[in-house]
Residue, then its C-alpha position, 0 to 999 in steps of 0.5 A: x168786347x166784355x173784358x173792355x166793358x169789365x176793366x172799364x167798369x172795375x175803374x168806375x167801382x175803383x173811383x166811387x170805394x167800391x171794393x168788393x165790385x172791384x174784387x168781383x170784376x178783377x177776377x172776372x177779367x182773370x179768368x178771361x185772361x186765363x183764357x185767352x191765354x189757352x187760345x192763339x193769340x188774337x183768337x178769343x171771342x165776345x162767344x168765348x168771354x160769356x162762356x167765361x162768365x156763364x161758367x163762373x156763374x154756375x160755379x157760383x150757384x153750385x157753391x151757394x147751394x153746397x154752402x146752404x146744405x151746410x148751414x154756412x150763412x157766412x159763406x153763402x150771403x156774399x155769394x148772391x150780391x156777386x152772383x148779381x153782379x155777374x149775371x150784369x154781364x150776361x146777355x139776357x137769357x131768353x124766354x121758353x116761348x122764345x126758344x120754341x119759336x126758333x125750334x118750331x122756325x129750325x124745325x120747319x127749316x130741316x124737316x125730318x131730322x135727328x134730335x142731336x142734328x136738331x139741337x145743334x141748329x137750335x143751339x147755334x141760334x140761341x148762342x148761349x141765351x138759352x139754357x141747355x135743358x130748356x132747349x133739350x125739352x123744346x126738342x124732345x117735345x117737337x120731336x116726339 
């Protein structure tokens, strides 16, 4: 699992005196723990700790953009060496093209449907490869 991966690599980082990817990873693996602990015991999953991470990511992005508005170099710089870090664990995200080939494959599947029983199909394919406005777009337009 990723917070295997996480603690592994926090060592790895611990060993060669990397002390800020030692800080990036250990927080990481917080907010996992935090997580786990709002589910039952045993019931996280590989689904549930990228959601985590995609999470701390965009909270990421929307503080460097804040931060820049604001003229604080001082406090967005960091930021994008820990954005960079971040996005290591994340699974690739896919191509538009990629995408409209599973909307044009989920399309063909279901025949005439709904937009909101359409981007559910897509959605569950894409398994958070994808993000949720390109998705959107790919379905409005095969839609429409």
């Amino acid at each position: 699992m990723l917070k295997d991966k996480l603690k592994k690599d926090s060592v790895e980082a611990l060993k060669s005196g990397d002390k800020f990817r030692v800080g990036v990873l250990r927080f990481l693996i917080s907010l996992i723990d935090k997580k786990e602990l709002s589910l039952p015991p045993g019931s996280l999953k590989g689904e549930d700790e990228i959601q985590v991470i995609k999470k701390e990511l965009k909270n990421k992005e929307e503080s460097v953009k804040i931060f820049q508005e604001a003229g604080r170099k001082d406090l967005y710089e960091p930021l994008f060496a820990e954005i960079e870090i971040v996005k290591q664990y994340l699974p690739k995200e896919m191509s538009e093209e990629e995408v409209g080939k599973i909307v044009d494959e989920v399309m063909g599947e279901l025949g005439e449907v709904d937009f909101g029983t359409a981007m559910r199909e897509v959605i569950k394919k894409v398994a958070g490869r994808a993000p949720g406005d390109v998705v959107s777009k790919l379905v409005r337009e095969k839609l429409g």
